[in-house]
C-alpha positions in Angstrom: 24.4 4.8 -94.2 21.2 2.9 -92.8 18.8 5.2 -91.2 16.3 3.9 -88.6 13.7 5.5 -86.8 12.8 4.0 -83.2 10.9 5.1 -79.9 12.5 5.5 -76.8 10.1 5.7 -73.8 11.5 8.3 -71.3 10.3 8.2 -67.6 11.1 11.3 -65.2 10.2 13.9 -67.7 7.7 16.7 -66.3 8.6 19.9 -68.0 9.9 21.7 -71.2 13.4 21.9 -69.0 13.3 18.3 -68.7 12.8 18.1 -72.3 15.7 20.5 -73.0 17.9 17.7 -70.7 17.5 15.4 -73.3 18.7 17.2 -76.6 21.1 18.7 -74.5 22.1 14.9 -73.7 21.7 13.7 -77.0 23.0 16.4 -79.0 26.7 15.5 -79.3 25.8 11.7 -80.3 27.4 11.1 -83.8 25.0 9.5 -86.1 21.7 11.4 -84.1 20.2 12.7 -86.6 17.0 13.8 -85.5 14.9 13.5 -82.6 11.7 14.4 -81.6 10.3 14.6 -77.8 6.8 14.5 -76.7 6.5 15.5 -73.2 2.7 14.5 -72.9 3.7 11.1 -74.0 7.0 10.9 -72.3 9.1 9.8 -75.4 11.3 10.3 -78.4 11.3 9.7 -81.5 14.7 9.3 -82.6 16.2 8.8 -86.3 19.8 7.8 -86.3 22.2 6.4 -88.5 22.7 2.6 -87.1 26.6 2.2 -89.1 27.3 5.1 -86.2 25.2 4.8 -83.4 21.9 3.0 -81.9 19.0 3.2 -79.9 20.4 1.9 -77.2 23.4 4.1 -76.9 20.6 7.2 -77.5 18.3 5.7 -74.1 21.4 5.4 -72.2 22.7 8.9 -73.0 19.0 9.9 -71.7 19.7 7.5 -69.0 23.1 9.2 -68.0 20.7 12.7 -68.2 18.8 11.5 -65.0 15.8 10.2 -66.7 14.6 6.2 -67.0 15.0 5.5 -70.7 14.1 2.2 -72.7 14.1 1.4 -76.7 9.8 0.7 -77.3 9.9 -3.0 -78.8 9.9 -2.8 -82.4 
């Protein structure tokens, strides 16, 4: 098990039920296994374990939500 820790910006974002869209997106991702949002900022920090998941797959679940979400470059 590798943990990483990356940043996903998240465009579309512009209240608490917005942020409740995305750990409602993100919550059933295996390998997720924390994430942070900061609605001010419009991102998350995500920590994941990358033998099960990635950042990627994490934006595009967020993606799939409704929102715009890209991995911040590293």
């Amino acid at each position: 098990m590798a943990n990483q820790t990356r940043i996903i910006n998240i465009d579309g974002m512009t209240c608490g039920g917005c942020v409740s869209s995305v750990h409602t997106a993100t919550s059933e991702i295996d390998g997720l296994e924390s994430i942070t949002i900061n609605l001010s900022d419009k991102c998350a920090t995500v920590t994941f374990d990358d033998d099960k998941t990635s950042a990627e797959t994490i934006a595009a679940a967020i993606d799939d939500a409704g929102f715009e979400a890209s991995v911040a470059s590293a």
